[in-house]
N, C-alpha and C positions, 0 to 999 in steps of 0.2 A: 516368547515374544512373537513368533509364526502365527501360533494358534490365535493369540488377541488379534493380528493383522488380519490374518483370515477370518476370525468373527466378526470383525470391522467390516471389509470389505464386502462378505454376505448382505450382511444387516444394512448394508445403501446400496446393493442391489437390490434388494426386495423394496427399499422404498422409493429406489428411482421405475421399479418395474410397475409397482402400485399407481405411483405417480402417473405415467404413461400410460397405464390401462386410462384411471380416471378422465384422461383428457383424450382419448378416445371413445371411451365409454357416454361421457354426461358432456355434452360440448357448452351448458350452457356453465359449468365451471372450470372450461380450461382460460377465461383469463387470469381466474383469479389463484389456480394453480402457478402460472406464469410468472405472476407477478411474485408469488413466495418465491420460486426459482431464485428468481432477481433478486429478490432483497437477502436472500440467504448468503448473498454474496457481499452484502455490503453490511457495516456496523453503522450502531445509531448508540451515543452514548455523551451524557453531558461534559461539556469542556469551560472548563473555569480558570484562572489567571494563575501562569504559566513562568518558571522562569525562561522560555526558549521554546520557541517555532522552531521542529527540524523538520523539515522538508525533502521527501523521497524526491533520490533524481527520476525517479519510472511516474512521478504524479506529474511530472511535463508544466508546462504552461497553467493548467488549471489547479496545481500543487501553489504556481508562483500567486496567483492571483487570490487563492484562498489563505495563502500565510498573508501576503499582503495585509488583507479584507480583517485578520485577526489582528495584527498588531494594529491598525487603524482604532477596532474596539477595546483593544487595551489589555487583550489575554498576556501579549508579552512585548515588549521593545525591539527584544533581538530575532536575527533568523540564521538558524545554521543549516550551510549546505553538505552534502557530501561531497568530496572530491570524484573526481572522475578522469583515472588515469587513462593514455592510449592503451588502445587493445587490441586496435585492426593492424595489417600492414599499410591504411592506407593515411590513418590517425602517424605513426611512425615515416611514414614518406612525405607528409605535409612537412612536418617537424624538420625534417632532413634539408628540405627545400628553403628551409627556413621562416616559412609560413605559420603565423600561429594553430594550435591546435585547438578549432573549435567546438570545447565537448560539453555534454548540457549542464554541466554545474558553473561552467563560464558563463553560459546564454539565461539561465536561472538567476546568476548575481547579477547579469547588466538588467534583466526586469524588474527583481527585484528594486534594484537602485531607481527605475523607471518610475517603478509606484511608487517611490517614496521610505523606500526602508533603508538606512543607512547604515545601521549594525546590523552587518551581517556576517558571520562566522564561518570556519568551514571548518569539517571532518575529515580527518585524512582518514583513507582508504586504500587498498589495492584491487577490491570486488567490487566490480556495482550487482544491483541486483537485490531480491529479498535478504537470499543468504552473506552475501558479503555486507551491507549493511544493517543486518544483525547482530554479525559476528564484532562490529567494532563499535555498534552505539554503548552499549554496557560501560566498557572501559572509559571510553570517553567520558560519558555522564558523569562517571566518578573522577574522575579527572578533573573536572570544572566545578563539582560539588553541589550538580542541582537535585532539588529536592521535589522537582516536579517541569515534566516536559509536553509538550503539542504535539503529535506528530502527523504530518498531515502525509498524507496517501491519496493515489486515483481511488474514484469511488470504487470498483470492481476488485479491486485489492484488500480493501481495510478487514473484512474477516478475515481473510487469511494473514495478515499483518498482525490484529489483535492477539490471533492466536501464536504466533509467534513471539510476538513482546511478551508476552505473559511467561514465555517458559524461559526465553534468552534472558530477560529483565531478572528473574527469580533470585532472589538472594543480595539484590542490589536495592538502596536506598530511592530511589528514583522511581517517581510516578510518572504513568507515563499515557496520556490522554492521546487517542485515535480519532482524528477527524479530518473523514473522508472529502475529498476535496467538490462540490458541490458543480462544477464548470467541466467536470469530468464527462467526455463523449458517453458514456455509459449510461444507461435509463432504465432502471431495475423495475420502471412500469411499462414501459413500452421498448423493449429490447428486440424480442422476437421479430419487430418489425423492419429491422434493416438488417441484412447479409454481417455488416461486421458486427452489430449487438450479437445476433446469434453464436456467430466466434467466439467473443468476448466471453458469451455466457461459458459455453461448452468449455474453452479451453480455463477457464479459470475457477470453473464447476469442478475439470478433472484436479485440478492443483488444490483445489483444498482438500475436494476427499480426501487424497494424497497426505494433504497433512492429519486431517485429523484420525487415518488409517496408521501413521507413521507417531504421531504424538494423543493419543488420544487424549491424555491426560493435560492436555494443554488448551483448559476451557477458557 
């Protein structure tokens, strides 16, 4: 397993080096270098009628408004959230005070309710994050008995998303459609151009390598 990592990790050094010469080299194609960069990061794939919108709590605001925008067209009725327990000491000292704990799968169902979605579900969890809800959609799906799911993601996420449901999902009855949320800060054509697009790209550039160095096999 070393050795495949390490042939991995070679083989996207050499094409992030190529990559880089290119666009030092020929400047009249480093936008459109660029712009692969970008879209390398995000999935594009058809979404057809759904029993259930789940909705990444990390797809924020533009996660709510693109399940919204789907059950308006009729992919599904419902939308399930994740839960999202206290994590900080500062989430446990509101609590303490007796103050509600306002965490974004609370602030997600009251938009949700806002746009007009009235079923809506939630996933219990103890992780937020890729890997904690990974680790718990499986079970669930089978628990509820669907046979086909929405899941919506920030755009900058959804390859690395896809590539993950493909390998967590494995062996489960449950389809499960990736659709990047469209309201997402992120501009896989025009990224480069502001300070946090470049972040964005880079750090979420290093997190797929990462996966697809760590899962290759998870196309």
């Amino acid at each position: 397993m070393s050795y495949r990592r390490a042939k991995w990790a070679s083989i996207l050094a050499v094409v992030v080096t190529l990559a880089a010469a290119a666009i030092v080299a020929v400047p009249s194609v480093r936008q459109s270098v660029l712009r692969a960069a970008g879209w390398a990061l995000v999935v594009n794939e058809p979404i057809a009628p759904a029993d259930v919108i789940v909705l990444s709590l990390t797809s924020g605001g533009a996660g709510v408004l693109e399940a919204a925008d789907l059950v308006k067209d009729g992919i599904a009725t419902g939308v399930a959230v994740f839960t999202d327990p206290p994590s900080g000491d500062d989430d446990y000292e509101f609590i303490r005070r007796g103050l509600p704990d306002e965490d974004r799968s609370t602030r997600q169902i009251r938009q949700l309710t806002w746009l007009g979605v009235t079923d809506v579900m939630q996933i219990p969890g103890n992780e937020a994050g890729t890997t904690g809800e990974g680790q718990v959609l499986p079970a669930w799906c089978d628990q509820q008995h669907f046979r086909s799911i929405v899941f919506v993601v920030a755009r900058d996420h959804s390859r690395r998303w896809r590539r993950v449901l493909n390998r967590v999902m494995k062996g489960h009855p449950t389809r499960v459609m990736v659709q990047p949320a469209r309201y997402s800060p992120f501009d896989p054509d025009r990224w480069w151009e502001t300070r946090e697009g470049v972040r964005t790209e880079i750090v979420e550039l290093q997190k797929l390598v990462l996966e697809v160095v760590l899962h290759p096999l998870s196309f």
